[in-house]
C-alpha positions as CSV (number, residue, x, y, z in Angstrom):
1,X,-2.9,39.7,62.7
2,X,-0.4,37.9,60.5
3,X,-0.4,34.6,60.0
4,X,3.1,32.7,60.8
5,X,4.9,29.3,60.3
6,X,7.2,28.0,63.1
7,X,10.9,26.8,62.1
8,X,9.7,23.7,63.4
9,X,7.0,23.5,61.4
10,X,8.5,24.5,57.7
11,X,10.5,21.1,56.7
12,X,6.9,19.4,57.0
13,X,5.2,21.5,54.8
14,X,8.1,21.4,52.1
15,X,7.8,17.5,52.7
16,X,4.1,17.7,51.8
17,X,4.7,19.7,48.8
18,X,7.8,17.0,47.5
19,X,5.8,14.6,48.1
20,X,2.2,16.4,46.3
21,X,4.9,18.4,43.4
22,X,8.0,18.7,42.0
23,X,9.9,20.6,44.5
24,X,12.2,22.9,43.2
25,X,15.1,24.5,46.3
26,X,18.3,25.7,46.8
27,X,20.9,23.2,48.2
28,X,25.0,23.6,48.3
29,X,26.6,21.6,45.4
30,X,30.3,22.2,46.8
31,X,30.0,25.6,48.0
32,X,27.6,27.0,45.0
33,X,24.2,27.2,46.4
34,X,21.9,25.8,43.0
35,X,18.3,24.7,43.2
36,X,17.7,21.2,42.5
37,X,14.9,18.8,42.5
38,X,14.3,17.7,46.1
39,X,14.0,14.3,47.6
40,X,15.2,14.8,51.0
41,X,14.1,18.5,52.5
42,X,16.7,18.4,54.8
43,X,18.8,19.2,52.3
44,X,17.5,22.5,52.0
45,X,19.4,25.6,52.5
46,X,17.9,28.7,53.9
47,X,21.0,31.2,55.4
48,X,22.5,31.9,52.1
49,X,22.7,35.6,50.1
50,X,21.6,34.0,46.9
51,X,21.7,31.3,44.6
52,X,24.5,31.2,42.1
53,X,22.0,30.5,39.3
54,X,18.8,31.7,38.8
55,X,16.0,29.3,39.3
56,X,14.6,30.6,35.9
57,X,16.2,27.1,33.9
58,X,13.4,25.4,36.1
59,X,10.9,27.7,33.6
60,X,13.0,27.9,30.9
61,X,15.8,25.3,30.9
62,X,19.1,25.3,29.8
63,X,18.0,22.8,26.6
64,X,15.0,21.5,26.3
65,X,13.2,19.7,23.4
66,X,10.5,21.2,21.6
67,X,8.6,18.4,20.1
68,X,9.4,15.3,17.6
69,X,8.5,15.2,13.9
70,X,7.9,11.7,12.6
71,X,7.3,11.0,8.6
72,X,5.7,7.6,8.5
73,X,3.7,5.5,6.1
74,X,3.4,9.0,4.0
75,X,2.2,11.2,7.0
76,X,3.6,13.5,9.0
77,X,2.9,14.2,13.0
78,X,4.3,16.5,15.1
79,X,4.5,15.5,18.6
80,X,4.9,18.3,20.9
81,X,6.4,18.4,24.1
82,X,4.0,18.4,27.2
83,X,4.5,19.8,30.5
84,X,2.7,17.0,32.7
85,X,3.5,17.7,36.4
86,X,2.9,20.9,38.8
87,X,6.1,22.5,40.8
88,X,6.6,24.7,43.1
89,X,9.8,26.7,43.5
90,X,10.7,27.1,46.9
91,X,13.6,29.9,48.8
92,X,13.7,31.9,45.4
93,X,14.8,36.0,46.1
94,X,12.3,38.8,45.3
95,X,14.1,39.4,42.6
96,X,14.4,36.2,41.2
97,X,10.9,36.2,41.0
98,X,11.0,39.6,39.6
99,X,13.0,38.4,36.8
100,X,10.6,35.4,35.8
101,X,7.8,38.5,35.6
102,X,10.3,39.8,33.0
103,X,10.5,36.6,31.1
104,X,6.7,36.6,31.3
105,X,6.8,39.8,29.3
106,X,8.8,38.4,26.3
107,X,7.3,34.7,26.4
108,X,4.2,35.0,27.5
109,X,3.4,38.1,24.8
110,X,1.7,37.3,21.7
111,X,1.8,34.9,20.3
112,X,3.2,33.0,23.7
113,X,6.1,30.5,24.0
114,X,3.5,27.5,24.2
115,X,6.0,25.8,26.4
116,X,6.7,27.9,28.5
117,X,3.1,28.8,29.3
118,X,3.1,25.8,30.2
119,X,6.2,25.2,32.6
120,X,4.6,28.5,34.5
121,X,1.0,27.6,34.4
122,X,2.2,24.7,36.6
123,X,4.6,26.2,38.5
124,X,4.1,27.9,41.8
125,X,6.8,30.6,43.4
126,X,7.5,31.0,47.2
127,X,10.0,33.1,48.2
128,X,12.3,34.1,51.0
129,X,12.7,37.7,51.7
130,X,16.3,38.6,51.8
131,X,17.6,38.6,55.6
132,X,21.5,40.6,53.9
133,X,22.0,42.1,50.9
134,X,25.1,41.2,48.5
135,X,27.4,43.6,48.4
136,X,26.9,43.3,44.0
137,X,22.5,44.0,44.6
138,X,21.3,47.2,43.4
139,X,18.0,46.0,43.4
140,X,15.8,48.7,44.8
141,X,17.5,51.0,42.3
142,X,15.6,49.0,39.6
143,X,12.2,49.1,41.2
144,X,12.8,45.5,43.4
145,X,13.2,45.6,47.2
146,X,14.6,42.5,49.5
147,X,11.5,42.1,50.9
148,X,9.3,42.9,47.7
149,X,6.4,40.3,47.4
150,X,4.9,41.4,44.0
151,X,5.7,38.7,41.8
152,X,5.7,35.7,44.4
153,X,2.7,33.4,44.8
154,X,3.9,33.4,48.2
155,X,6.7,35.0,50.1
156,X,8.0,34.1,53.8
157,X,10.2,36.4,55.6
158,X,12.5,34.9,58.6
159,X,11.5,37.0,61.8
160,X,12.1,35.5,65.1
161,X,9.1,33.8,65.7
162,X,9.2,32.0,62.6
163,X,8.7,32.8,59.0
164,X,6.0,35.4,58.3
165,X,3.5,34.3,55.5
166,X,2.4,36.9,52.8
167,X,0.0,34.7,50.6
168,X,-0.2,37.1,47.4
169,X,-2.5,34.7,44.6
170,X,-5.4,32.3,44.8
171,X,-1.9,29.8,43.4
172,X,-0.8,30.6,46.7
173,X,-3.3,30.7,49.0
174,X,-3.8,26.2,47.6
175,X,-0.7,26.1,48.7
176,X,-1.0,26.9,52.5
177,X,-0.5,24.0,55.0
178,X,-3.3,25.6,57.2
179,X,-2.7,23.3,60.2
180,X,0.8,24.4,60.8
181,X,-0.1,28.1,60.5
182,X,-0.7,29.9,63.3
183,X,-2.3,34.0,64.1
184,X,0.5,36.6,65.8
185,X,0.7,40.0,66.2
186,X,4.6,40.1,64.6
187,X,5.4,42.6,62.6
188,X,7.8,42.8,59.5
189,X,11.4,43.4,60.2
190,X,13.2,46.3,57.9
191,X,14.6,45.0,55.0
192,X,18.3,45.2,54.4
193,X,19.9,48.4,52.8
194,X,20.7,48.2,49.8
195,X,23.2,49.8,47.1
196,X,21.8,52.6,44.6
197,X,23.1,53.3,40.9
198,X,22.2,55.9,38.8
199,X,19.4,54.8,36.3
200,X,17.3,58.0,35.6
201,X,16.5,58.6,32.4
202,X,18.7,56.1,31.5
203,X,16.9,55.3,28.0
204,X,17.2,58.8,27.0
205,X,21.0,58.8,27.6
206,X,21.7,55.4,26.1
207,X,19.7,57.0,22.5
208,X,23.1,58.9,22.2
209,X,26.0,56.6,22.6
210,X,25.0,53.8,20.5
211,X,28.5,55.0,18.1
212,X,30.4,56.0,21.2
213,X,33.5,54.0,20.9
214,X,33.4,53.3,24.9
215,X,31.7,50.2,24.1
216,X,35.2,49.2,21.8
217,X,36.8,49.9,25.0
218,X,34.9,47.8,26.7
219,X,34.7,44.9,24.9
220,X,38.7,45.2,24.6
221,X,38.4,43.3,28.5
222,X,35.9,40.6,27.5
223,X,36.1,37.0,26.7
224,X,32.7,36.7,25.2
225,X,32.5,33.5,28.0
226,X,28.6,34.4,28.4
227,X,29.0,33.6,32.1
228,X,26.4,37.0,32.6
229,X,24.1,35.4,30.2
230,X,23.9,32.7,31.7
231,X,23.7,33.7,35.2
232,X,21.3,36.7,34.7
233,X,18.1,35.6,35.4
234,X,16.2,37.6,33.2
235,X,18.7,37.1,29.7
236,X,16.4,34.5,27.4
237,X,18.9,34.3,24.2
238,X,18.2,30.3,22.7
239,X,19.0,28.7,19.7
240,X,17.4,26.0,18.0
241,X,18.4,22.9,15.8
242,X,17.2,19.5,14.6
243,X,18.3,16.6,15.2
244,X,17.8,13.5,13.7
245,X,16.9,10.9,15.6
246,X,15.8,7.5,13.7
247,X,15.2,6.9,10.3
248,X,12.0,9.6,9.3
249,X,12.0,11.1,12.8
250,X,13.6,14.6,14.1
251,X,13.8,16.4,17.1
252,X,13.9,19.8,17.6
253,X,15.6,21.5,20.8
254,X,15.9,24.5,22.1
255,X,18.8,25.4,24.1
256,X,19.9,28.4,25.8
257,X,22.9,30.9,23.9
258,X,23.8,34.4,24.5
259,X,23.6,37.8,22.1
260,X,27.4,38.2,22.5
261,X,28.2,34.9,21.0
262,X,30.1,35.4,17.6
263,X,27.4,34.5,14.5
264,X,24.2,34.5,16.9
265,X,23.0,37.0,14.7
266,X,24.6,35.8,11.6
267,X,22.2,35.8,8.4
268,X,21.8,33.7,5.2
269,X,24.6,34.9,3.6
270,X,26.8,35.5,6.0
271,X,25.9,38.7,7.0
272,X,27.2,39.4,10.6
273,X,25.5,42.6,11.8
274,X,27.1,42.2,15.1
275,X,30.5,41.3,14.0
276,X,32.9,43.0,16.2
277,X,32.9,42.5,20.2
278,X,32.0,45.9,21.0
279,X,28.9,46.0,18.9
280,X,28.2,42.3,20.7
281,X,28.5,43.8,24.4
282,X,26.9,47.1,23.4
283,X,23.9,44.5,22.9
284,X,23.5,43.4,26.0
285,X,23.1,46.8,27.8
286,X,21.1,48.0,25.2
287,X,18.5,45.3,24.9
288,X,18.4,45.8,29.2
289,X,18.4,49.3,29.0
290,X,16.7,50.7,26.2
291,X,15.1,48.4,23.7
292,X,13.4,46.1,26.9
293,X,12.1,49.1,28.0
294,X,10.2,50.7,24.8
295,X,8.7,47.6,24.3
296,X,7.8,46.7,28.0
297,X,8.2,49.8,29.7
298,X,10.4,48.1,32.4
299,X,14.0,47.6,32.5
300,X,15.7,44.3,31.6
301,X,17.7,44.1,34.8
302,X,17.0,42.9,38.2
303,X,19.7,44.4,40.0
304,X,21.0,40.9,41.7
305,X,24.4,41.1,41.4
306,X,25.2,37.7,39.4
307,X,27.1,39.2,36.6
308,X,29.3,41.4,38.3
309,X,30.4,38.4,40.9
310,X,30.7,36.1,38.0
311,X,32.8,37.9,35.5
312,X,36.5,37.1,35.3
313,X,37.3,40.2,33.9
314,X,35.8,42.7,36.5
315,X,33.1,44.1,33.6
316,X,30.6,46.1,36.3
317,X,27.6,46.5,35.3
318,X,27.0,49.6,38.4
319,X,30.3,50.8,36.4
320,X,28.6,50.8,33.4
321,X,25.8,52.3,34.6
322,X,27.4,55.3,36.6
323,X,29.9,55.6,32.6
324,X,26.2,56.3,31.0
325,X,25.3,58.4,33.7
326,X,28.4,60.4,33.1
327,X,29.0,60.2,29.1
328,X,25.1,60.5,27.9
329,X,24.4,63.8,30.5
């Protein structure tokens, strides 16, 4: 037997969770579909592809202060910044969720992003299985799948009953409104097919065209905007400064920037290791392709689809892909 939710029956659970949690959901802000903080659940949007951001700024948002450091009467505290309320993210893609296990990887490793530890200690991810793929998703070439509930707390697919209920952690299974559940014999409908890419032995073939002047090429089209940055859901480039706040007290933020940015890697000095736009976008694909992967053993990429709709110069990152495939053989 699986165990279902009604249509009928969703909007008052989500209203029990706003009103328990933060809620976290997609709504349409003028035609982009972005998830917000919810007051009103009606305002929730379920028949959409996906989001147009990643709900990962809810983890790790877009600026965010670190802690204060006050210098008073002759002493010194530091004041750190304390994550106080549990949230759930609800309507999040499989892999969207995918791509906050990635972030795990890099924040949660030791030593952990306190912080962030934090934000995802509290937080709780439910997701909806994808009903149509994006014509940009190359997801299952990457290991995801639009139904994939391996990194959800709890995923609901749309069937036409209701939503099917897959409750994958003890998080999860707190979460379940067991009054407005309900036993039925459904079964899961076929996911959605999906496009494929070309990523075998993709580390291997990257090793060899780190002086290949195709990335010069490349980087001849780009703006260096950092839209894919900022829309992957799995890219975690920040920067941090101090500010001064009052008279012996500072605070220090973090806020998100992008690999590709000119001086991101600049050193005391003035050293620029990265000071020419091709060696700035050969960055990006290498950190997703090969230096993500010998440290994590998993690729950096998700597969979604964001940067490819996003960038308003037409760099492909399936094209880029399929260029390895053909150049690195």
């Amino acid at each position: 037997m699986t165990q279902l939710i009604s249509k009928e029956n969703l909007l008052p659970w989500l209203s029990r969770l706003a009103r328990e949690k933060t809620l976290i959901a997609p709504i349409n802000v003028a035609g982009e579909i972005i998830f917000q903080q919810i007051s009103h659940v009606e305002e929730i949007v379920f028949d959409f592809n996906n989001s147009t951001l990643s709900p990962k700024e809810w983890l790790f948002p877009t600026t965010e202060t670190l802690f204060w450091v006050e210098r008073k009467d002759g002493q010194t505290e530091l004041m750190p910044t304390k994550v106080k309320q549990e949230t759930v993210i609800f309507g999040l893609r499989p892999c969207d969720a995918r791509g906050i296990a990635l972030l795990d990887k890099t924040f949660l490793d030791e030593p952990p992003d306190i912080l962030y530890r934090e934000h995802r200690d509290k937080t709780a991810l439910v997701g909806l299985s994808c009903t149509k793929a994006c014509p940009e998703c190359f997801c299952t070439s990457l290991g995801g799948a639009p139904n994939d509930h391996s990194y959800t707390d709890i995923l609901l697919t749309e069937a036409k009953e209701g939503y099917i209920v897959q409750a994958v952690t003890d998080k999860g299974k707190a979460l379940l409104p067991r009054d407005l559940l309900q036993e039925s014999e459904v079964t899961l409908p076929p996911a959605p097919s999906v496009s494929a890419v070309p990523v075998e032995r993709i580390e291997e073939k990257m090793g060899k065209l780190f002086d290949n002047p195709y990335w010069d090429r490349l980087a001849d089209r780009c703006l260096h905007c950092n839209i894919c940055a900022y829309v992957c859901p799995t890219c975690y480039c920040f920067d941090i400064r101090d500010y001064p706040i009052s008279d012996g007290k500072i605070e220090r933020i973090r806020s998100w920037d992008s690999c590709q940015s000119p001086g991101f890697t600049c050193q005391a000095g003035g050293i620029e290791p990265r000071s020419t736009k091709g060696a700035r976008l050969r960055q990006r694909f290498y950190h997703k392709f090969l230096y993500f992967p010998e440290r994590y053993r998993a690729i950096g990429c998700v597969g979604c689809g964001r940067c490819v709709r996003r960038c308003p110069v037409n760099i492909d990152i399936r094209e880029v892909i399929g260029d390895i495939e053909k150049i690195g053989v």
